[in-house]
C-alpha positions in Angstrom: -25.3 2.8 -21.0 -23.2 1.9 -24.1 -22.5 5.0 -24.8 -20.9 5.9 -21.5 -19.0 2.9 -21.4 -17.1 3.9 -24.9 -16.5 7.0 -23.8 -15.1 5.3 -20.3 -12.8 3.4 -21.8 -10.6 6.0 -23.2 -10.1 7.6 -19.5 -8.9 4.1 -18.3 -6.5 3.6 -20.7 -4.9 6.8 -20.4 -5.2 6.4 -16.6 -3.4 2.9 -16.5 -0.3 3.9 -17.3 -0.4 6.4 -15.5 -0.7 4.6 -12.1 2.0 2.0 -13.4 4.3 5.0 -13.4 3.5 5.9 -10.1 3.9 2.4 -8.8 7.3 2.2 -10.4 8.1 5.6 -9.0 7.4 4.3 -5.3 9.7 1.7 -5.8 12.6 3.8 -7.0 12.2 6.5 -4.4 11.9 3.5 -2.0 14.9 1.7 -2.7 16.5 5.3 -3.4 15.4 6.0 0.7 16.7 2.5 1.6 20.5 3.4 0.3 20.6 6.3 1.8 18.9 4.7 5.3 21.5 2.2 5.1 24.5 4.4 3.9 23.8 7.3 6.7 21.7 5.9 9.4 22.7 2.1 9.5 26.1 2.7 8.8 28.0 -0.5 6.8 29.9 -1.1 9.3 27.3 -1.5 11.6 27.7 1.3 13.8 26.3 4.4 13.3 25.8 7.7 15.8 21.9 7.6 15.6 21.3 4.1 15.3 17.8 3.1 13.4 16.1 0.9 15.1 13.8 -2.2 14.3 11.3 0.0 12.8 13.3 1.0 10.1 14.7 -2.4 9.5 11.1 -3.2 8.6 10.6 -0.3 6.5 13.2 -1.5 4.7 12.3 -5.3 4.4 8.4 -3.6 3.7 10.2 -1.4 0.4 11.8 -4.9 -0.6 8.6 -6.8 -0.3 7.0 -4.1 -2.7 4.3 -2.3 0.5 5.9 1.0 -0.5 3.1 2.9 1.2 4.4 1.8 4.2 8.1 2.0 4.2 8.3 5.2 2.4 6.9 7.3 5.3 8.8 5.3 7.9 11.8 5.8 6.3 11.5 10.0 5.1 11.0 10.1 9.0 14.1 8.3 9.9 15.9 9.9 7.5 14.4 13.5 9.1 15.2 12.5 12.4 19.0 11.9 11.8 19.2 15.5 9.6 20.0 13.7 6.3 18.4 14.9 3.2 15.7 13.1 1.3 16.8 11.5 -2.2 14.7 13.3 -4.9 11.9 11.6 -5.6 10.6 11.1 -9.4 
């Protein structure tokens, strides 16, 4: 039982990191997604030909609030719909 657990150990600290990274990659690519949202879709001045909607508005307050998994796919869709390329993501 020992024995696994040292050779455990190892693994999870290689994989920690690893899923910070990711963590701090969803959060880049979301507030990457939220700029563009808000430069193409919401328009600054507050007009905008295909106008977002309330569900975007919460993606967007969701991407703040840190619940990535949740805003990201709302707002790739948006962004889809209204024919404006995704930032890259990384």
């Amino acid at each position: 039982m020992i024995a696994n657990l040292k050779l455990l150990m190892p693994l999870v600290v290689v994989a920690f990191p690893l899923t910070a990274s990711a963590q701090v990659s969803d959060a880049t690519y979301c507030r990457r997604l939220t700029a563009r949202y808000e430069a193409f879709v919401e328009n600054m001045n507050g007009h905008s030909q295909q106008p977002g909607g309330i569900d975007g508005q919460v993606a967007m307050a969701q991407c703040k609030e840190g619940n990535t998994a949740a805003g990201i796919p709302v707002l790739e869709r948006k962004l889809e719909d209204a024919k404006v390329g995704l930032p890259r993501r990384s």
